[in-house]
ZALO-893017 format. One record per residue: residue number from 0; residue in three letters; z, x negated, y of N, C-alpha, C, CB in turn. Coordinates in Angstrom, 2 decimals. Glycine has a CB too. Example, Ala and Ser with C-alpha at 12.3 -4.5 7.8 and 13.67 -1.06 7.14 Angstrom:
2
<drennu 0; "Ala"; <7.80; -13.19; -5.69>; <7.80; -12.30; -4.50>; <7.80; -13.20; -3.30>; <9.05; -11.31; -4.47>>
<drennu 1; "Ser"; <7.08; -12.85; -2.25>; <7.14; -13.67; -1.06>; <7.87; -12.90; 0.03>; <5.72; -14.08; -0.60>>
This chain:
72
<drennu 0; "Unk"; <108.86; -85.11; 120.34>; <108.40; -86.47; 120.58>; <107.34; -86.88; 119.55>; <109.57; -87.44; 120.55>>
<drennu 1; "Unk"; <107.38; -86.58; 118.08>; <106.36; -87.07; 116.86>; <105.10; -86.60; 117.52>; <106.60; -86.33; 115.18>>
<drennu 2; "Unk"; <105.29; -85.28; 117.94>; <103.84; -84.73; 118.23>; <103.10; -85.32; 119.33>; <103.85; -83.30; 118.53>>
<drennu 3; "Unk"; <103.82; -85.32; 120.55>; <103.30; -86.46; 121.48>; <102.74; -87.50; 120.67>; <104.41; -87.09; 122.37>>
<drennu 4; "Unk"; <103.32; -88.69; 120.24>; <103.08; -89.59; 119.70>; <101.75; -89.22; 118.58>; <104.37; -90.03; 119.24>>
<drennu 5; "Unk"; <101.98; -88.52; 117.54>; <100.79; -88.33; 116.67>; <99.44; -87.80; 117.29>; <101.18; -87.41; 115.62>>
<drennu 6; "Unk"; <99.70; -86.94; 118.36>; <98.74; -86.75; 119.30>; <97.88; -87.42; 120.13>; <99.11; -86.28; 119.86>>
<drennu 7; "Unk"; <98.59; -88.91; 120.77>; <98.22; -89.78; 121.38>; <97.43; -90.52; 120.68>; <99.06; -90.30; 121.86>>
<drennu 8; "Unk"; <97.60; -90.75; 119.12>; <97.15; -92.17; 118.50>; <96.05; -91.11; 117.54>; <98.66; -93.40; 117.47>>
<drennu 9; "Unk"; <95.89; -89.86; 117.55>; <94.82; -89.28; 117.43>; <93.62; -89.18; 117.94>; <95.04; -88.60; 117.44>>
<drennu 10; "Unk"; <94.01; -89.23; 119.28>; <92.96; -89.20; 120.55>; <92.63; -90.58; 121.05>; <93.57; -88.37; 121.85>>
<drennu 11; "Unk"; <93.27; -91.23; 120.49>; <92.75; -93.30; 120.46>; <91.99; -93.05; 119.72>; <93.77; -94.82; 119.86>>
<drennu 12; "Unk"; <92.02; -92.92; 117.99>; <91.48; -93.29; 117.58>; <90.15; -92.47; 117.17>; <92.18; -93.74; 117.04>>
<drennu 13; "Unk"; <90.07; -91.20; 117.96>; <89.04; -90.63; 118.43>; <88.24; -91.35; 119.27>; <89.36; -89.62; 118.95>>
<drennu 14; "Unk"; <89.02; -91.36; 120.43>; <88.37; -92.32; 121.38>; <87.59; -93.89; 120.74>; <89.64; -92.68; 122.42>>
<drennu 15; "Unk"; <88.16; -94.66; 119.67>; <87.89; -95.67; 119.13>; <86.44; -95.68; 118.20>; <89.08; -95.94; 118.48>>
<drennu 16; "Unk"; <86.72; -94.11; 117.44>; <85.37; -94.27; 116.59>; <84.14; -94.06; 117.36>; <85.29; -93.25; 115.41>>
<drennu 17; "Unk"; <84.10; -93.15; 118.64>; <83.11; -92.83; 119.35>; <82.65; -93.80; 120.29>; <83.39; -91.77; 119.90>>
<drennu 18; "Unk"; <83.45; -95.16; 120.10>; <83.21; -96.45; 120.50>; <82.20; -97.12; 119.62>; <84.43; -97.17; 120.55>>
<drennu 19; "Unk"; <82.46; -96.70; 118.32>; <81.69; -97.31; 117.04>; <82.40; -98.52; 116.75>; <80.08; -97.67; 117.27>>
<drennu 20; "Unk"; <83.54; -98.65; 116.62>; <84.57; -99.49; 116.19>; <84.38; -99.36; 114.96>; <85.90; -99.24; 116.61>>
<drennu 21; "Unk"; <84.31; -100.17; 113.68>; <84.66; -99.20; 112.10>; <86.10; -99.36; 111.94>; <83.83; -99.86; 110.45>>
<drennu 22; "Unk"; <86.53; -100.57; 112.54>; <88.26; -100.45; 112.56>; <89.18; -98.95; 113.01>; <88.75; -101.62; 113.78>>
<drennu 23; "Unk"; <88.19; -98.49; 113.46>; <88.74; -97.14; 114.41>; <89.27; -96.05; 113.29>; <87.27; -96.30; 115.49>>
<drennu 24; "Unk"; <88.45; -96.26; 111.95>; <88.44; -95.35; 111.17>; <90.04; -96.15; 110.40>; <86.81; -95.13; 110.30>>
<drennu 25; "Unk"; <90.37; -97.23; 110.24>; <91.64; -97.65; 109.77>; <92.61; -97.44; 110.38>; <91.74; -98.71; 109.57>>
<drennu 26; "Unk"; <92.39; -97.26; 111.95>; <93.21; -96.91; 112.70>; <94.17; -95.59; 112.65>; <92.57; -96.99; 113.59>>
<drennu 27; "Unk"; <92.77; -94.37; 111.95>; <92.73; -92.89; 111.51>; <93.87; -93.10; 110.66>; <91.32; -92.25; 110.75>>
<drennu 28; "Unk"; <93.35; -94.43; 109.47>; <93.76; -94.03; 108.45>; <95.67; -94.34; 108.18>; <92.72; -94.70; 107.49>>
<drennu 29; "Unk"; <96.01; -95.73; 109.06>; <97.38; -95.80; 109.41>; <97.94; -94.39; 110.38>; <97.52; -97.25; 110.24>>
<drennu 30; "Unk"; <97.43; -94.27; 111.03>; <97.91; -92.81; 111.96>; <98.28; -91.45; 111.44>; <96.81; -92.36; 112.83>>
<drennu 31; "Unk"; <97.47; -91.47; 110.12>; <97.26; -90.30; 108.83>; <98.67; -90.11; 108.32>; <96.18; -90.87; 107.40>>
<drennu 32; "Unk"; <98.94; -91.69; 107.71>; <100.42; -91.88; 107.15>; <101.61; -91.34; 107.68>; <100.74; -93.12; 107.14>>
<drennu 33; "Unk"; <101.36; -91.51; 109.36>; <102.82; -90.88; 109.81>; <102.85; -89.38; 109.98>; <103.30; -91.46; 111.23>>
<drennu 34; "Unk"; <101.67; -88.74; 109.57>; <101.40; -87.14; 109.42>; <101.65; -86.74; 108.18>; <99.99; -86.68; 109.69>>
<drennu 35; "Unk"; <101.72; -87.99; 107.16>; <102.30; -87.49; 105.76>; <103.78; -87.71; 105.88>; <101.67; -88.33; 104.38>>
<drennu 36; "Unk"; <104.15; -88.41; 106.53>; <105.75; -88.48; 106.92>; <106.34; -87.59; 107.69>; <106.11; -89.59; 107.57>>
<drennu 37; "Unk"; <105.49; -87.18; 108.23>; <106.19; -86.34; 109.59>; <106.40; -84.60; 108.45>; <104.54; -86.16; 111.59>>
<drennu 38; "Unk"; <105.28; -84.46; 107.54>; <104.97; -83.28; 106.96>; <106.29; -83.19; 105.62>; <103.19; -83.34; 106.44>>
<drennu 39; "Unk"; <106.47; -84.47; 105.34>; <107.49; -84.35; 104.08>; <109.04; -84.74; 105.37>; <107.04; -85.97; 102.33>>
<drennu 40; "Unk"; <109.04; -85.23; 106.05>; <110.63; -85.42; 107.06>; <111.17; -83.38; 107.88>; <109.95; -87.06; 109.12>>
<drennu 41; "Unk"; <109.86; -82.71; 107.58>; <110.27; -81.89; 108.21>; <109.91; -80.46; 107.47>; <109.83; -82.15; 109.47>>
<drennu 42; "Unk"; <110.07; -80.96; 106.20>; <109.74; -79.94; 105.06>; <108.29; -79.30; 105.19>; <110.84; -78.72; 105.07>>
<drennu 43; "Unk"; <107.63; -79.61; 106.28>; <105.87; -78.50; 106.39>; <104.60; -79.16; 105.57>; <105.07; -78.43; 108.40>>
<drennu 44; "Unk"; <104.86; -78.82; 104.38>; <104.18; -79.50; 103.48>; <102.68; -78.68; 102.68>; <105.34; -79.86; 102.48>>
<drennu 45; "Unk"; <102.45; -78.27; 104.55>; <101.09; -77.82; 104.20>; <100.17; -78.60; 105.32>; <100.96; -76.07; 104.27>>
<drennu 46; "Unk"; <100.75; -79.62; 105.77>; <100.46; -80.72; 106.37>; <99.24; -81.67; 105.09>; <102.10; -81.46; 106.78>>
<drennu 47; "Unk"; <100.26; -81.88; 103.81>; <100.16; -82.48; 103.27>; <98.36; -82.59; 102.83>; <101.19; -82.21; 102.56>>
<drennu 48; "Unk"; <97.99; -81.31; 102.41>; <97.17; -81.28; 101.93>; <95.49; -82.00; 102.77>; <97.42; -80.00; 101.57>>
<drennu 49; "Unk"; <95.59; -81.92; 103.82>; <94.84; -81.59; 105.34>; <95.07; -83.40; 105.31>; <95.90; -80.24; 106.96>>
<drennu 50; "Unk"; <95.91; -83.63; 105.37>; <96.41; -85.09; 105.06>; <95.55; -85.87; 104.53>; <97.46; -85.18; 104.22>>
<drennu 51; "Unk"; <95.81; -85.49; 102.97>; <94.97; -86.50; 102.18>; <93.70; -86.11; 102.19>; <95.36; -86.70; 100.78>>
<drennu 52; "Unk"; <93.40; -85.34; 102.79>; <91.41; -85.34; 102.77>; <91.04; -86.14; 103.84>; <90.49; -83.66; 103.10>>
<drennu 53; "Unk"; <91.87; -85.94; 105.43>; <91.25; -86.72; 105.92>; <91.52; -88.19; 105.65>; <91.29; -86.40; 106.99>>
<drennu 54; "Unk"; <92.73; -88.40; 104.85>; <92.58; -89.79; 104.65>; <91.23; -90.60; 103.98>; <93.68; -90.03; 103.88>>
<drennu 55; "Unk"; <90.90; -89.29; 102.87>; <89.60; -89.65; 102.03>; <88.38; -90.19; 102.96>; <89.08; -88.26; 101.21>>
<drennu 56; "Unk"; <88.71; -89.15; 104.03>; <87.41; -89.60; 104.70>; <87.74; -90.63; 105.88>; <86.59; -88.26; 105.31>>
<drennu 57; "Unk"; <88.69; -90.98; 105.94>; <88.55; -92.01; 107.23>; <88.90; -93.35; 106.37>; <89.80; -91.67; 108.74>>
<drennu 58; "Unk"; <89.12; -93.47; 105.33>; <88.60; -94.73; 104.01>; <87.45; -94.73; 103.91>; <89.00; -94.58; 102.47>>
<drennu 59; "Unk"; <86.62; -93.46; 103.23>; <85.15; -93.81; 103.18>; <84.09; -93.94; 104.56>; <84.60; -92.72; 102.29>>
<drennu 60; "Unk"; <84.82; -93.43; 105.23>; <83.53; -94.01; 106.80>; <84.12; -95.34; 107.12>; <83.59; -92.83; 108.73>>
<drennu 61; "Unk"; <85.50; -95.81; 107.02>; <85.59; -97.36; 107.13>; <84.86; -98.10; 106.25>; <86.87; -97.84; 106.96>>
<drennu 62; "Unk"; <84.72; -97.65; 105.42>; <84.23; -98.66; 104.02>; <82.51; -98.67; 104.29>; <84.71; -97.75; 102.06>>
<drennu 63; "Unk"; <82.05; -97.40; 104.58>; <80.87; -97.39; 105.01>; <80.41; -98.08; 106.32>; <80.61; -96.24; 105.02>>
<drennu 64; "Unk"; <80.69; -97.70; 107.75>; <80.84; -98.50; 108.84>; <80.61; -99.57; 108.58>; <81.85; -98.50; 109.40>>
<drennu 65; "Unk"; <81.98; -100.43; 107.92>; <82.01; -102.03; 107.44>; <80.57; -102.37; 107.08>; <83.05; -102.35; 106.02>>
<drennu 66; "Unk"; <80.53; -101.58; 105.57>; <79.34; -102.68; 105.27>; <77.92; -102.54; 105.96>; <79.01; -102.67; 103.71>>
<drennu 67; "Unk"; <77.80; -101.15; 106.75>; <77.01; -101.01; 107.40>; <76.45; -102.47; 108.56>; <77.51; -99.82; 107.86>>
<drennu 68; "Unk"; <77.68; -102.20; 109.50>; <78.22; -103.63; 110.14>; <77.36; -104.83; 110.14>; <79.45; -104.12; 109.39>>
<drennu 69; "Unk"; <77.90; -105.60; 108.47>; <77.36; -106.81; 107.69>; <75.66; -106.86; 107.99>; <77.74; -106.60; 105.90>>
<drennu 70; "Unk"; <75.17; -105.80; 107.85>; <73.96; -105.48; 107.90>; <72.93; -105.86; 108.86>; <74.02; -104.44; 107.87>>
<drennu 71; "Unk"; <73.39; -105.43; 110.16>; <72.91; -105.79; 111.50>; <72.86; -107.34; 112.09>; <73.74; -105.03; 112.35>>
């Protein structure tokens, strides 16, 4: 069932950035969290690593996006 689920709100928020949402990328970045949960609830903690990079980057394209945004 996690994988369904983490799968689904992957492919939203795929679907969301290719909308050009910048929220889309926060969306990534809450969705990220339950892949760091899912990776430490089920001991595969080579999840982890894969994890926090893309978190890095779906913070910095929100942050970028945003102020991009302001701009227009």
């Amino acid at each position: 069932m996690w994988s369904w689920l983490l799968s689904l709100a992957g492919l939203a928020g795929t679907y969301l950035v290719g909308r050009k949402y910048w929220w889309a990328w926060v969306w990534l970045s809450l969705y990220n969290v339950a892949w760091i949960a899912y990776s430490l609830v089920t001991h595969q903690y080579g999840f982890l690593l894969g994890s926090f990079v893309y978190q890095g980057i779906y913070l910095q394209n929100a942050l970028k996006w945003r102020s991009e945004k302001k701009l227009d």
